[in-house]
C-alpha positions as CSV (number, residue, x, y, z in Angstrom):
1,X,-0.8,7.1,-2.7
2,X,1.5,4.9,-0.5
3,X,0.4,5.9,2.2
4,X,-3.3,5.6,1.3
5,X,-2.0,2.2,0.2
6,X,-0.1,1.3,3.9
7,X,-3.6,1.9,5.6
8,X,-5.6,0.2,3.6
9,X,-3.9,-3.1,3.0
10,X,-2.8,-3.0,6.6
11,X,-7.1,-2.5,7.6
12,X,-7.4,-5.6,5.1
13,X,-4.7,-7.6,6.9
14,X,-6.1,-6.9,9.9
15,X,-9.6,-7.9,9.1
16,X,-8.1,-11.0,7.6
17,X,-6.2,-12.3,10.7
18,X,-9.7,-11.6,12.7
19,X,-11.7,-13.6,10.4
20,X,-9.0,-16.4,10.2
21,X,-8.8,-16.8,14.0
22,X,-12.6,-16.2,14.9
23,X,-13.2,-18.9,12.1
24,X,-10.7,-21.3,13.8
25,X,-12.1,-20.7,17.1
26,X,-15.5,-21.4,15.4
27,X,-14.8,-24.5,13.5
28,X,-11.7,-26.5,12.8
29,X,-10.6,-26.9,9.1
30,X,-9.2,-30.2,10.1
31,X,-12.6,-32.0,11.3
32,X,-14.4,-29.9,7.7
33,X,-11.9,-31.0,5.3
34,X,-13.7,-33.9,4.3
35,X,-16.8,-31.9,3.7
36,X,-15.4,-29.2,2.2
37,X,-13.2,-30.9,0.0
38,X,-16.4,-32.5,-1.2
39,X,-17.7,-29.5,-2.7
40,X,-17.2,-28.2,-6.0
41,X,-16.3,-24.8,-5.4
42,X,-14.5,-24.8,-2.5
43,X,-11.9,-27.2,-4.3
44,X,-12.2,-24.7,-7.8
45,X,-11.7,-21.3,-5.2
46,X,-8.6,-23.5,-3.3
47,X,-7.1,-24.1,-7.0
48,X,-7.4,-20.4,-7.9
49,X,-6.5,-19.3,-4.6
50,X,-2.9,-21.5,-4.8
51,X,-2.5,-20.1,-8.4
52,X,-2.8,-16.7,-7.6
53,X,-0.1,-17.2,-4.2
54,X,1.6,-18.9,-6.9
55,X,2.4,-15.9,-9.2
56,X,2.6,-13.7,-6.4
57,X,5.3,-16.3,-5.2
58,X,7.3,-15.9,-8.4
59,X,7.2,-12.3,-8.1
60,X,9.2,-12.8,-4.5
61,X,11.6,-15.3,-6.5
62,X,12.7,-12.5,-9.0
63,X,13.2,-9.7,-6.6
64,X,14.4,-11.1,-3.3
65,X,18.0,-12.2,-3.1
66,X,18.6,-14.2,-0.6
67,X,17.2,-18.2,-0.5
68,X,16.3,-18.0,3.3
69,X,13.8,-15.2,2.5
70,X,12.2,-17.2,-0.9
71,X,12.2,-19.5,1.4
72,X,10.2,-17.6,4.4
73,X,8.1,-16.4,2.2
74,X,6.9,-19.3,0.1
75,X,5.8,-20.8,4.2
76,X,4.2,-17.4,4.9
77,X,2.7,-17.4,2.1
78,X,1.5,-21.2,0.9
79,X,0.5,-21.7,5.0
80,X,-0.9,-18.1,5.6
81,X,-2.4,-16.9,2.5
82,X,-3.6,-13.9,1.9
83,X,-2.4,-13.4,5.6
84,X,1.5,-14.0,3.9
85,X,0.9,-11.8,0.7
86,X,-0.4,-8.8,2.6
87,X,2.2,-8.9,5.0
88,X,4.9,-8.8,2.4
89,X,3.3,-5.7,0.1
90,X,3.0,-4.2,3.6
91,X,6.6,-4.5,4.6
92,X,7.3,-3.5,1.2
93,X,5.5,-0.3,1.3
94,X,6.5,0.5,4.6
95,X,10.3,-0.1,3.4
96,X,10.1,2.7,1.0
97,X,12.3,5.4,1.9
98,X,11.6,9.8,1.6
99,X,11.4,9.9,-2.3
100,X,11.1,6.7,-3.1
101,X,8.0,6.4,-5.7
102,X,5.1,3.3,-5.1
103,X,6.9,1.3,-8.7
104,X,10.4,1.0,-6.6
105,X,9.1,-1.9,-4.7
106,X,8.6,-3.7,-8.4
107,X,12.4,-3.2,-8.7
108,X,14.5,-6.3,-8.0
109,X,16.4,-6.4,-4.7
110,X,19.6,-7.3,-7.2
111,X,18.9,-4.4,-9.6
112,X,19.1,-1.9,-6.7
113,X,22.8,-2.0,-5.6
């Protein structure tokens, strides 16, 4: 399961960064804000979006220890998105070690030693 878990959420990470980057390329947030902002979903999926990073973001609070890596990871992940979140599950899953089961990386960092 991990490792059906490392390749899939690594082929979504990787799809994401194309997306965000061909979408840059294609059009600049900064010259649509105005436009966007403007429409009623776009501000009710940014809102949910933020929420969601938000309680992911907790989640990082309880098990990481140290404040420069909350710290990291709230950037990564209020700048980045989904980008950010991915990333972290990823380096989770790929931080587990020979018999380490997928519900260790719910553990706190704290809890382990």
């Amino acid at each position: 399961m991990v490792r059906f878990l490392q390749i899939a959420l690594l082929l979504v990470w990787i799809w994401m960064v194309y997306i965000v980057i061909s979408t840059s390329l294609e059009s600049s947030l900064f010259e649509q804000w105005n436009f966007l902002a403007s429409i009623p979903w776009m501000r009710a999926t940014l809102w949910d979006f933020y929420a969601n990073i938000l309680i992911i973001y907790i989640f990082v609070l309880w098990r990481e220890k140290s404040l420069f890596i909350k710290f990291l990871w709230a950037v990564l992940f209020f700048f980045l998105g989904s980008i950010g979140s991915i990333a972290y599950v990823l380096i989770q899953l790929f931080s587990l070690k020979e018999g380490q089961v997928l519900s260790d990386i719910f553990k706190s960092k704290s809890a382990s030693l």
